[in-house]
Biopython code that builds the backbone (N, CA, C, O; Angstrom):
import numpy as np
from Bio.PDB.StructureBuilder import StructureBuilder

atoms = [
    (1, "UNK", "N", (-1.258, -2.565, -18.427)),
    (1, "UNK", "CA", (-2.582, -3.113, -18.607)),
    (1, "UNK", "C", (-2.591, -4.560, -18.135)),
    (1, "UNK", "O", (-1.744, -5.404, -18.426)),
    (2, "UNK", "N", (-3.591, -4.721, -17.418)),
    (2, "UNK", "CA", (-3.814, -6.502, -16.693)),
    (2, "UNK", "C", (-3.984, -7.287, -17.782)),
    (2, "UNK", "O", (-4.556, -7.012, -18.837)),
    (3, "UNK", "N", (-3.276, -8.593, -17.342)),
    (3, "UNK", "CA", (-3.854, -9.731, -18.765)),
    (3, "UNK", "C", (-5.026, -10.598, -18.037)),
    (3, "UNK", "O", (-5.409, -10.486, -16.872)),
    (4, "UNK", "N", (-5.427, -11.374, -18.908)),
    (4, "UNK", "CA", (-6.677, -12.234, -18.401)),
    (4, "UNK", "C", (-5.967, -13.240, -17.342)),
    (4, "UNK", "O", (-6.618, -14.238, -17.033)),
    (5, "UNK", "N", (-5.365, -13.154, -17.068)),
    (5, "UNK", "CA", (-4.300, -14.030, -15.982)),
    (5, "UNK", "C", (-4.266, -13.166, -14.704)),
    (5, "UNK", "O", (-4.643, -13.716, -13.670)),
    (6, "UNK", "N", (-3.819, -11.748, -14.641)),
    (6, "UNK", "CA", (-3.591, -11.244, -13.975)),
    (6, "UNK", "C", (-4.760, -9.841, -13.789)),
    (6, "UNK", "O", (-4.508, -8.741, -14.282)),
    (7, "UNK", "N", (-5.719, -10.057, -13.194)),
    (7, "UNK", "CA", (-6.750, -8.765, -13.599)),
    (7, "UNK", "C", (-5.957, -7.695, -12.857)),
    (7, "UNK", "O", (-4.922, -7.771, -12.194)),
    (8, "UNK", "N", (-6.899, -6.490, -13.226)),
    (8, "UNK", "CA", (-6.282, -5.277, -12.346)),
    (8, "UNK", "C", (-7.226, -5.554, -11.534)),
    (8, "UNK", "O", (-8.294, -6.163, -11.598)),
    (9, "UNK", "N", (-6.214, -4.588, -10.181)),
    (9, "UNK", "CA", (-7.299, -4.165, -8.787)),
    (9, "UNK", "C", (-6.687, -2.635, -8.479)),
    (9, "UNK", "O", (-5.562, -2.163, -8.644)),
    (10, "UNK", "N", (-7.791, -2.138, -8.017)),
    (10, "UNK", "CA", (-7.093, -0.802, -7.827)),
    (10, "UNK", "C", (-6.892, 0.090, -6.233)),
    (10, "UNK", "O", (-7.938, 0.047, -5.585)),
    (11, "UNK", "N", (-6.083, 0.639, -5.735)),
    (11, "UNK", "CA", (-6.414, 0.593, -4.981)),
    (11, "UNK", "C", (-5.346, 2.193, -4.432)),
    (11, "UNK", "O", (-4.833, 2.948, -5.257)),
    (12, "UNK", "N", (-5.265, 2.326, -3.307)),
    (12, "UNK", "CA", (-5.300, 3.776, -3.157)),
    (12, "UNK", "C", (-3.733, 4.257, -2.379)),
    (12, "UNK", "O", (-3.341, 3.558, -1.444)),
    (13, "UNK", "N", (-2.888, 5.475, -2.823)),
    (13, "UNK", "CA", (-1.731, 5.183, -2.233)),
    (13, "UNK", "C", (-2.042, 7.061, -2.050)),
    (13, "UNK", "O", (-2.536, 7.892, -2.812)),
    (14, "UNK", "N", (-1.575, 7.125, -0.916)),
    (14, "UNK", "CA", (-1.435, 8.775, -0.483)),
    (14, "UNK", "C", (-2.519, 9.536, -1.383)),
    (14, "UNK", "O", (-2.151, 10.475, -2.089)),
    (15, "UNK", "N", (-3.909, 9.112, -1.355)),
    (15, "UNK", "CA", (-5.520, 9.598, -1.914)),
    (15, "UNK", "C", (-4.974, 9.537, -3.070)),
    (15, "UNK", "O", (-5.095, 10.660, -3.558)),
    (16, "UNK", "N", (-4.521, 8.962, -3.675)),
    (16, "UNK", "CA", (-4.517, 8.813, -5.129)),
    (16, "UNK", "C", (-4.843, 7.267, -5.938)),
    (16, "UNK", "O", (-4.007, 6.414, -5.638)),
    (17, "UNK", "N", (-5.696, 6.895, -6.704)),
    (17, "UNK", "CA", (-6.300, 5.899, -6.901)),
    (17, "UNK", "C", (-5.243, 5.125, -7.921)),
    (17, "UNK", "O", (-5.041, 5.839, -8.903)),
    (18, "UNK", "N", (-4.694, 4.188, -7.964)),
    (18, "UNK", "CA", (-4.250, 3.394, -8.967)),
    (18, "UNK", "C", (-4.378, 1.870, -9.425)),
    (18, "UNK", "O", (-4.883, 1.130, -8.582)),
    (19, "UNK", "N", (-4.043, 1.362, -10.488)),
    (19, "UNK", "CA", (-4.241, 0.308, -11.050)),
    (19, "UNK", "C", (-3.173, -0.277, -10.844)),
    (19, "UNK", "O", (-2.105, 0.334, -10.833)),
    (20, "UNK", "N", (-3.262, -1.507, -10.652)),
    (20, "UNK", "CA", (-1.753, -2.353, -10.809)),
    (20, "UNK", "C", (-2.523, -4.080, -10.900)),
    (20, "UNK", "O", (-3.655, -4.363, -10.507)),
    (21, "UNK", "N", (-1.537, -5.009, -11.515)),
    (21, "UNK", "CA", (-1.892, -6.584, -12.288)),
    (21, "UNK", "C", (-2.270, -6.933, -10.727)),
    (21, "UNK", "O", (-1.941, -6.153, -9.833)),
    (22, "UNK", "N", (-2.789, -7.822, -10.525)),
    (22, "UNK", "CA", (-2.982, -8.743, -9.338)),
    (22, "UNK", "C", (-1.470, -9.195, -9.195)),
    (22, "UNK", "O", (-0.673, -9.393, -10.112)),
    (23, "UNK", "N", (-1.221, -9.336, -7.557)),
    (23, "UNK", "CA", (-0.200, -10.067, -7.561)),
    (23, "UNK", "C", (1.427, -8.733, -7.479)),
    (23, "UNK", "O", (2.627, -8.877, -7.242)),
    (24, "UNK", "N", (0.923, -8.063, -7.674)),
    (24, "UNK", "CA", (1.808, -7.126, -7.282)),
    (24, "UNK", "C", (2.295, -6.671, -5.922)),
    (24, "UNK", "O", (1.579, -7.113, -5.024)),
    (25, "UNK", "N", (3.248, -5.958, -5.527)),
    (25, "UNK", "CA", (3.862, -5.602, -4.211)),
    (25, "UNK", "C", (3.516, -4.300, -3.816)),
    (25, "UNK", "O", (3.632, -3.431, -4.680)),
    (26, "UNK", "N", (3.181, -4.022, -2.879)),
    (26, "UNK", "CA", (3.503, -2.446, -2.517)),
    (26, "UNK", "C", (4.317, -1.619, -2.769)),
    (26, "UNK", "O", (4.163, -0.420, -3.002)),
    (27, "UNK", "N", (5.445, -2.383, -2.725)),
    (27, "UNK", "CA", (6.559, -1.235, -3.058)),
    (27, "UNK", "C", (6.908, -1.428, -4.962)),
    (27, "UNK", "O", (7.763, -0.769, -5.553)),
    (28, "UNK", "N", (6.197, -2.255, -5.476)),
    (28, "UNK", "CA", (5.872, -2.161, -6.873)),
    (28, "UNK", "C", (5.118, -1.118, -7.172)),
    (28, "UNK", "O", (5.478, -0.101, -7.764)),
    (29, "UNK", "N", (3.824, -1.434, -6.663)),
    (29, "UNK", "CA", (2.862, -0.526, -6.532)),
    (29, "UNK", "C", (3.052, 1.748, -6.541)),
    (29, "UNK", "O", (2.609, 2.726, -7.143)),
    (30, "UNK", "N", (4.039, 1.376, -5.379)),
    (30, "UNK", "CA", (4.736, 2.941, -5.281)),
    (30, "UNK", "C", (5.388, 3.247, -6.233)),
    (30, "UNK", "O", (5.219, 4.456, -6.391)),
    (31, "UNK", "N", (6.153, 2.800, -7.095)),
    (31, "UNK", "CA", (6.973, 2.617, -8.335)),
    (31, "UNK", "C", (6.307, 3.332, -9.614)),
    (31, "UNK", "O", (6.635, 4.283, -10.324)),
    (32, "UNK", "N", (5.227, 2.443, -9.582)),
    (32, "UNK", "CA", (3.700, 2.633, -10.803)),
    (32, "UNK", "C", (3.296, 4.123, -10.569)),
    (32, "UNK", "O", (3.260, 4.993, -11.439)),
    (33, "UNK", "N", (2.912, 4.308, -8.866)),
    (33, "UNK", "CA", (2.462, 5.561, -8.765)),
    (33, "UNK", "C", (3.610, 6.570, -9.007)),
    (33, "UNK", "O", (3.081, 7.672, -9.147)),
    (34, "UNK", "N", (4.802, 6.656, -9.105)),
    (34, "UNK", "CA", (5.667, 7.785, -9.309)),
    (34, "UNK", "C", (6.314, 8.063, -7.912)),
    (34, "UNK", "O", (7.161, 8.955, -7.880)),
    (35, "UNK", "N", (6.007, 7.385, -6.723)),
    (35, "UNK", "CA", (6.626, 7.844, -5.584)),
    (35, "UNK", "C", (7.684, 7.762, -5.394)),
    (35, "UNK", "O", (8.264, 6.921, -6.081)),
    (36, "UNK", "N", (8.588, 8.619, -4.311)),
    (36, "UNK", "CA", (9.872, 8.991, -4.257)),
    (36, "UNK", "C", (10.649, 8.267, -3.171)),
    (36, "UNK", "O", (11.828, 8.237, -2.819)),
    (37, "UNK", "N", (9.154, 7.513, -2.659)),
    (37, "UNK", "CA", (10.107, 7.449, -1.014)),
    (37, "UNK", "C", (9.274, 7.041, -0.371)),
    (37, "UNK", "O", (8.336, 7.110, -1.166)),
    (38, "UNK", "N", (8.693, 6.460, 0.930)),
    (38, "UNK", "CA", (7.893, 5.670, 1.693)),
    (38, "UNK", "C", (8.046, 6.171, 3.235)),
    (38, "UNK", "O", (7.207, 5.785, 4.049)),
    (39, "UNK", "N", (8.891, 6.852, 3.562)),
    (39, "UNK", "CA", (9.112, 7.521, 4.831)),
    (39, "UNK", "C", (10.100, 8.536, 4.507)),
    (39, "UNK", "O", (10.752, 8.581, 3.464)),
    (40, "UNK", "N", (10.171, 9.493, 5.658)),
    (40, "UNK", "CA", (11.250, 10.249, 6.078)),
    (40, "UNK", "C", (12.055, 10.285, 7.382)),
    (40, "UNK", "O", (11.647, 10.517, 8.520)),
    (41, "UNK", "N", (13.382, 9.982, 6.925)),
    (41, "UNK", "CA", (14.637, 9.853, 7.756)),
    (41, "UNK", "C", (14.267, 10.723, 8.754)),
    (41, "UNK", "O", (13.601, 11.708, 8.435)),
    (42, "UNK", "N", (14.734, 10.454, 10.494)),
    (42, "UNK", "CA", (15.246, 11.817, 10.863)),
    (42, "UNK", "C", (16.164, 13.029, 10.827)),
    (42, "UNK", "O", (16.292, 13.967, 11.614)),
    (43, "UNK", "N", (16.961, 12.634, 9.308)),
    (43, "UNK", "CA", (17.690, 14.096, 8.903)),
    (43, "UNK", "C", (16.813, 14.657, 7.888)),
    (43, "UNK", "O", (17.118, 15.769, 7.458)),
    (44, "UNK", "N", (15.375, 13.859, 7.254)),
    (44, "UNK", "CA", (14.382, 15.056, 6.935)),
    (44, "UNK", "C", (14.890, 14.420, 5.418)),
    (44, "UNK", "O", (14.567, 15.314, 4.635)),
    (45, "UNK", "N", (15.338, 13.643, 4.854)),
    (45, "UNK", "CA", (15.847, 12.798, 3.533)),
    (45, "UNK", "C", (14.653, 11.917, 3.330)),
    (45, "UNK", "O", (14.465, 11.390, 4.427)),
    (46, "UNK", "N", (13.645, 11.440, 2.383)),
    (46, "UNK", "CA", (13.217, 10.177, 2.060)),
    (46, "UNK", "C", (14.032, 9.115, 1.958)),
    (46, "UNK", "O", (15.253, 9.177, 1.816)),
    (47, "UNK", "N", (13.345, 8.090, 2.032)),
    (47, "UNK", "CA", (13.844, 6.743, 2.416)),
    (47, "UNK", "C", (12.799, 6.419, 1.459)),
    (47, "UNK", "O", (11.843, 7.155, 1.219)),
    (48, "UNK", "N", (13.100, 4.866, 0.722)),
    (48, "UNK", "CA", (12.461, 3.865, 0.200)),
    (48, "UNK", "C", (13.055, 2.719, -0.045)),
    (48, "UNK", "O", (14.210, 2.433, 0.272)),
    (49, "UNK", "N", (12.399, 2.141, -0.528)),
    (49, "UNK", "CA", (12.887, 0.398, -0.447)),
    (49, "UNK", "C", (14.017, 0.259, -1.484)),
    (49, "UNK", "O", (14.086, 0.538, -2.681)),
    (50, "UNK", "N", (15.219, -0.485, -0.241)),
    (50, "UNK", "CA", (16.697, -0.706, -0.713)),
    (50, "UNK", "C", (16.829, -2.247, -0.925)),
    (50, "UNK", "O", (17.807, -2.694, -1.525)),
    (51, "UNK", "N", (15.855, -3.054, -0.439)),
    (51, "UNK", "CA", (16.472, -4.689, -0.507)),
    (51, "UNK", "C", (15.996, -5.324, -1.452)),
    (51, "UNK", "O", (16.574, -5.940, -2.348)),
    (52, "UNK", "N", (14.233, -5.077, -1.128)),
    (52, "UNK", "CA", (13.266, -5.639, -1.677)),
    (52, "UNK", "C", (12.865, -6.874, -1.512)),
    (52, "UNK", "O", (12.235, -7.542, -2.331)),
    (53, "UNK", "N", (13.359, -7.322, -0.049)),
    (53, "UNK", "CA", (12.979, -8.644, 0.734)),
    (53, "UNK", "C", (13.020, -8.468, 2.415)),
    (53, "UNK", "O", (13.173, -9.403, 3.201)),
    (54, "UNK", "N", (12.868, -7.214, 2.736)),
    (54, "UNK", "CA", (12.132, -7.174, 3.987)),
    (54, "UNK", "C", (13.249, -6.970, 5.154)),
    (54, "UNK", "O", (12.991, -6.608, 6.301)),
    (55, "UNK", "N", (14.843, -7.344, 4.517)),
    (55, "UNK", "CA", (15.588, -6.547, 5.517)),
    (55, "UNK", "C", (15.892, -5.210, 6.026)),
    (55, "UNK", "O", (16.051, -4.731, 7.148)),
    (56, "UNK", "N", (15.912, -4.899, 5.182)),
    (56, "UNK", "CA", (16.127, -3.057, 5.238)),
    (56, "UNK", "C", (15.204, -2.557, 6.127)),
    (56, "UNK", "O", (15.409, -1.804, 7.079)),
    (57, "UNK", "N", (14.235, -3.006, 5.763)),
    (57, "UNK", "CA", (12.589, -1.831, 6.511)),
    (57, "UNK", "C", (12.633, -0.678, 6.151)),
    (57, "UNK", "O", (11.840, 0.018, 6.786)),
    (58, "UNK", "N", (13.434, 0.068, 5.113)),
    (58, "UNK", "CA", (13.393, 1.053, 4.374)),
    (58, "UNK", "C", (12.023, 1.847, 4.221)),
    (58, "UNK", "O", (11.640, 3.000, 4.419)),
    (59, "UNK", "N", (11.348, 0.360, 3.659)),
    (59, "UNK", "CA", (10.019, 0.452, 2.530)),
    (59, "UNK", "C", (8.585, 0.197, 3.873)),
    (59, "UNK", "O", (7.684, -0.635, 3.764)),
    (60, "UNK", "N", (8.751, 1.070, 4.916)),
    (60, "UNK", "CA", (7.483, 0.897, 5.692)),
    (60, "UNK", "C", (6.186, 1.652, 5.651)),
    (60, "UNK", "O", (6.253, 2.878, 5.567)),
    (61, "UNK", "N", (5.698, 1.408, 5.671)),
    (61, "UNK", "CA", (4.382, 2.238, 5.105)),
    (61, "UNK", "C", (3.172, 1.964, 6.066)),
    (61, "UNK", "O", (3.449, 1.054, 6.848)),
    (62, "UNK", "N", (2.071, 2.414, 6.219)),
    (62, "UNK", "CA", (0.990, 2.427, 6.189)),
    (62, "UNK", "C", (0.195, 2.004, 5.854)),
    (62, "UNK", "O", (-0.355, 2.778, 5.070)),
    (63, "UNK", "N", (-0.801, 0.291, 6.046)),
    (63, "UNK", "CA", (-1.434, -0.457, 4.941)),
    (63, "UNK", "C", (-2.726, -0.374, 5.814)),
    (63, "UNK", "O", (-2.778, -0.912, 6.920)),
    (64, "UNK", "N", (-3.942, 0.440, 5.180)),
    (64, "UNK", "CA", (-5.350, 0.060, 5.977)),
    (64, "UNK", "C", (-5.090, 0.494, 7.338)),
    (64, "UNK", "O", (-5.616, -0.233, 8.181)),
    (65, "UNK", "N", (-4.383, 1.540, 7.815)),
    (65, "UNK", "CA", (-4.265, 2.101, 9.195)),
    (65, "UNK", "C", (-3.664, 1.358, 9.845)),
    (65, "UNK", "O", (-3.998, 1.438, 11.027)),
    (66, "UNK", "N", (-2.563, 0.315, 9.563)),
    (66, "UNK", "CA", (-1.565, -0.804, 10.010)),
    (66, "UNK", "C", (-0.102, 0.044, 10.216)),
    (66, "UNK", "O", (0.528, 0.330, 9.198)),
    (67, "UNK", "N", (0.240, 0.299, 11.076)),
    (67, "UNK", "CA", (1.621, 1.233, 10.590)),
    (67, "UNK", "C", (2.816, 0.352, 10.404)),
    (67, "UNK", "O", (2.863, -0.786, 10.872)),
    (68, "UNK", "N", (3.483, 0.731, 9.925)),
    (68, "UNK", "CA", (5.025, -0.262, 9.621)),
    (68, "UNK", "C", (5.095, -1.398, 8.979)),
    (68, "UNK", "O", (6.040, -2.187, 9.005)),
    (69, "UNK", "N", (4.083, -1.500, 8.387)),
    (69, "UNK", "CA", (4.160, -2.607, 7.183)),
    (69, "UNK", "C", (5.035, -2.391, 6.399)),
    (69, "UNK", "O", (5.254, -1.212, 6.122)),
    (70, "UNK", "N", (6.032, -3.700, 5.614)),
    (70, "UNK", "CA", (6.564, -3.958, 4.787)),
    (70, "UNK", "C", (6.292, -3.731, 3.557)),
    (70, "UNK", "O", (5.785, -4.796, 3.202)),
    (71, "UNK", "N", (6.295, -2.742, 2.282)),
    (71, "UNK", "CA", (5.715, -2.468, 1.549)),
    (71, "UNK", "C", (6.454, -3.567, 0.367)),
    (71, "UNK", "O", (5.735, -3.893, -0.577)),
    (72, "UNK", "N", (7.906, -4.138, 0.426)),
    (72, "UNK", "CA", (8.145, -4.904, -0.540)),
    (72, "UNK", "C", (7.454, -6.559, -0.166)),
    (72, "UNK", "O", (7.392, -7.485, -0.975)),
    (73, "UNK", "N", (7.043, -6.586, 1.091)),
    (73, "UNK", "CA", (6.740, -8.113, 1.354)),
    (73, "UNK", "C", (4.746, -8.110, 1.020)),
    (73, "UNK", "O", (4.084, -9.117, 0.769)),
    (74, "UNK", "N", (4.437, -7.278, 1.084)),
    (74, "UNK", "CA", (3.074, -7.101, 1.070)),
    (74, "UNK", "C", (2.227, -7.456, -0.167)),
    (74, "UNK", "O", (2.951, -6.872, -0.973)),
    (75, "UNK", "N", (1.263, -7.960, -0.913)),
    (75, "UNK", "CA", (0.808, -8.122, -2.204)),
    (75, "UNK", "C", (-0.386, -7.166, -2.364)),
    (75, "UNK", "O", (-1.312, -7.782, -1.837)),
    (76, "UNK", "N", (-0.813, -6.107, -2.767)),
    (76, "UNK", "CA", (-1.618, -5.280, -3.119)),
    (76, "UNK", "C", (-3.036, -6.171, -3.319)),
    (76, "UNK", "O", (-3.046, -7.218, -3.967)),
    (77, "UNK", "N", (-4.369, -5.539, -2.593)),
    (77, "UNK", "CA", (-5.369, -5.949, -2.554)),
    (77, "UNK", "C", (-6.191, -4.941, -3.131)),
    (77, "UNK", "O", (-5.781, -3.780, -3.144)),
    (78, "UNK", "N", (-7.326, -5.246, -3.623)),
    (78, "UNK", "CA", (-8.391, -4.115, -4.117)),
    (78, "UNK", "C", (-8.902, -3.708, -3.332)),
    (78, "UNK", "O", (-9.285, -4.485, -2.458)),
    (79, "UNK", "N", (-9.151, -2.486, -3.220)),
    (79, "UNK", "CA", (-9.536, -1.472, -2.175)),
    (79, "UNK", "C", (-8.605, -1.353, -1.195)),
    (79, "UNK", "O", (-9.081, -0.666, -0.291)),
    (80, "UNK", "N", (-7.223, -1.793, -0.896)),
    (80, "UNK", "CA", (-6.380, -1.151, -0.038)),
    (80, "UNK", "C", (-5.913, 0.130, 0.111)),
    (80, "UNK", "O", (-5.768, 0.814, -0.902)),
    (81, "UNK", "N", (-5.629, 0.619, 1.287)),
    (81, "UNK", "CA", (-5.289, 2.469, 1.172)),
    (81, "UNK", "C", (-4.037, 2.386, 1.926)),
    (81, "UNK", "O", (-3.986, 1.952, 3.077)),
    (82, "UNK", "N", (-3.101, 2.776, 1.310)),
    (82, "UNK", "CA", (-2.075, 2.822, 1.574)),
    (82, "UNK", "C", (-1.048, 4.373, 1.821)),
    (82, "UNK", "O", (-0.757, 5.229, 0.986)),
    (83, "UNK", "N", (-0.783, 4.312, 2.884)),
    (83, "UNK", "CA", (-0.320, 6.020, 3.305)),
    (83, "UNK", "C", (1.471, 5.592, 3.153)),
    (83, "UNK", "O", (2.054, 4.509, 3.200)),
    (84, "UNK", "N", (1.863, 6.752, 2.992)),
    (84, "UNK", "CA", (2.946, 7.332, 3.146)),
    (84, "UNK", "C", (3.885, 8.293, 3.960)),
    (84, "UNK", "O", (3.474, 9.451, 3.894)),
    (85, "UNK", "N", (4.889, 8.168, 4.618)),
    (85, "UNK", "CA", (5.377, 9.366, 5.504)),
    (85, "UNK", "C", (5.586, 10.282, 4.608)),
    (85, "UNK", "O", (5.206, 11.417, 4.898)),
    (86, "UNK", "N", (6.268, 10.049, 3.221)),
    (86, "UNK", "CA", (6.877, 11.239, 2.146)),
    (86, "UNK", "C", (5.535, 11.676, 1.024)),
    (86, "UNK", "O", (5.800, 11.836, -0.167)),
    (87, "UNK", "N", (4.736, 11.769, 1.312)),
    (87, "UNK", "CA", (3.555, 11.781, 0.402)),
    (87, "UNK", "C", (3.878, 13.301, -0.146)),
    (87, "UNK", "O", (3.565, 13.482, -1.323)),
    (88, "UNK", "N", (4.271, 14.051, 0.324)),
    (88, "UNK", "CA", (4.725, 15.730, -0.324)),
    (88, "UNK", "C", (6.050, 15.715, -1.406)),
    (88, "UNK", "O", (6.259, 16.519, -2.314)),
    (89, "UNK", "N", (7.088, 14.228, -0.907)),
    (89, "UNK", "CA", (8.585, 14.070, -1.890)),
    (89, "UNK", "C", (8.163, 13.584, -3.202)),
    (89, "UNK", "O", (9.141, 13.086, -3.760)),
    (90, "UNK", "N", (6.889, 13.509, -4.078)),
    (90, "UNK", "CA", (6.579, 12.593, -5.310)),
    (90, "UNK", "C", (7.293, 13.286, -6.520)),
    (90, "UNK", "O", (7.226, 12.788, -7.644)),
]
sb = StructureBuilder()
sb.init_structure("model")
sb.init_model(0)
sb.init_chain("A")
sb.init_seg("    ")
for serial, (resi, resn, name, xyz) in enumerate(atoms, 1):
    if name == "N":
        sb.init_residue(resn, " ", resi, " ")
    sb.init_atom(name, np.array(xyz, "f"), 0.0, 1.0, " ", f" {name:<3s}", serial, name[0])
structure = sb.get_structure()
């Protein structure tokens, strides 16, 4: 639940609507929603975020039809839609 410091915004990850504090990350964000993974390997394995500072590129995603965004460097906006390669691994 948001504090008066931090409101919620909500916003959308593989058509599914969620809440998260202002100020949050994407790959926080995926966390909240239950996701498994943010892409798939080419041996057909999910992948998700291993560093959580933007070396890896593990954590790439889909932000607003942007492809390969950084999902741990990113801060979640209201009304953002955010896709997934593993959206079937949850």
């Amino acid at each position: 639940m948001a504090s008066v410091h931090n409101p919620s915004i909500r916003l959308t990850i593989d058509d599914r609507s969620i809440d998260v504090e202002a100020g949050t990350t994407v790959a926080a964000a995926l966390v909240v929603a239950g996701m498994r993974g943010t892409r798939i390997s080419v041996s057909g394995q999910a992948r998700e975020a291993l560093c959580g500072m933007g070396v890896c590129q593990e954590c790439r995603v889909t932000i607003d039809g942007r492809a390969h965004v950084l999902a741990c460097q990113t801060l979640c906006r209201d009304g953002q839609v955010v896709h997934t390669q593993s959206a079937g691994t949850r």
